[in-house]
C-alpha positions in Angstrom: 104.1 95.1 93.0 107.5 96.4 91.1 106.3 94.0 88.0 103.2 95.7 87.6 104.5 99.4 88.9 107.2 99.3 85.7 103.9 98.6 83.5 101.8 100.6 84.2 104.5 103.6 84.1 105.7 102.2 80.7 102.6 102.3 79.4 101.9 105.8 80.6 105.6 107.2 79.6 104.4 107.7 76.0 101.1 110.0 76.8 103.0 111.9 78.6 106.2 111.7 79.5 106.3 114.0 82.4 103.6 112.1 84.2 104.3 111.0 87.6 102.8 107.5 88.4 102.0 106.9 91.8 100.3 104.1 93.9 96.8 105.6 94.6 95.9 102.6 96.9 97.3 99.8 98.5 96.9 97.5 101.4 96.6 93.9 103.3 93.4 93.2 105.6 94.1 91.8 108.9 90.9 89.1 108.8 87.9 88.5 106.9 87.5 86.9 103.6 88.8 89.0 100.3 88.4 88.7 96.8 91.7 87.3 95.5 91.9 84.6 98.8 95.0 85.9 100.7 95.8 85.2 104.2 94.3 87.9 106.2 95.9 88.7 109.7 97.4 91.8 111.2 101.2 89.8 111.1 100.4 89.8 106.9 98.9 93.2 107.2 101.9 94.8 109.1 104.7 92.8 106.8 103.2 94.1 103.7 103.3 97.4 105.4 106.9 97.3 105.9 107.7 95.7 102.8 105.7 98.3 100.6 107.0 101.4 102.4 110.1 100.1 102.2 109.9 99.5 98.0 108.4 102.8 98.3 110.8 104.6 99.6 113.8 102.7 97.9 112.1 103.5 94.0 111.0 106.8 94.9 107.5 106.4 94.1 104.7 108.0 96.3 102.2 105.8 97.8 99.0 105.5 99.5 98.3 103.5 102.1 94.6 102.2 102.5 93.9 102.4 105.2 94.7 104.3 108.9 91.7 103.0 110.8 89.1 100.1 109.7 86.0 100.7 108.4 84.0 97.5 109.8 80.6 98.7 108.3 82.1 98.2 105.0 81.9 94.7 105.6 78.0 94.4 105.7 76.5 92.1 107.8 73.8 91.3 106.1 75.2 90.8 102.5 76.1 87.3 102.1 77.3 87.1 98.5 79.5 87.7 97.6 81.1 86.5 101.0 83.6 88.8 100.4 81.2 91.6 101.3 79.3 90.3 104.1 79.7 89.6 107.7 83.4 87.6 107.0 84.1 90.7 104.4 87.8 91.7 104.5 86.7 95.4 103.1 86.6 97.0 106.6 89.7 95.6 108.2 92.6 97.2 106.4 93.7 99.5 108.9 96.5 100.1 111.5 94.2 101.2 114.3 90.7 99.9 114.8 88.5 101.6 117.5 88.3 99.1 120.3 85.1 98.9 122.7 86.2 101.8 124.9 86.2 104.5 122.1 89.9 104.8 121.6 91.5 104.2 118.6 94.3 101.0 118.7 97.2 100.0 116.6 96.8 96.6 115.4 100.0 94.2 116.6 101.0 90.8 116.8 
């Protein structure tokens, strides 16, 4: 994350100097199948959490976290390709809270 952080605000540093860079979007699902392959679980989800608030707030650089609650019908059930989109879609399942079966909204633990 810091790697490509420091590039992008290089790269932005000569435009315009006073330009603050800031994370627009970031986040870990806790299941379903993403793009880039990564181990999707709500232990990954809230350790990436942790770790990016804490860079965060150690570099001074404003993030924003995607997302508070899931959104499962982002991960449509009746695409199938690319899997990462369909039923086993990891779009809809990078939130803290999920809205259980009751109505109420849940944080996501281990």
């Amino acid at each position: 994350m810091s790697q490509a952080f420091n590039r992008i605000k290089s790269a932005v540093a000569p435009i315009n100097s006073k330009c603050e860079v800031m994370i627009g979007e970031t986040g870990w699902p806790s299941r379903g199948i993403s793009f880039n392959n990564t181990d999707n679980n709500v232990n990954n989800l809230l350790k990436y959490f942790e770790a990016i608030n804490k860079w965060a707030s150690e570099q001074r650089v404003v993030t924003y976290l995607f997302e508070a609650i899931d959104e499962p019908w982002k991960s449509n059930p009746n695409k199938q390709d690319p899997p990462w989109q369909g039923v086993n879609g990891a779009e809809g399942h990078y939130g803290l809270w999920y809205l259980d079966n009751s109505g109420n909204y849940t944080r996501k633990h281990v």
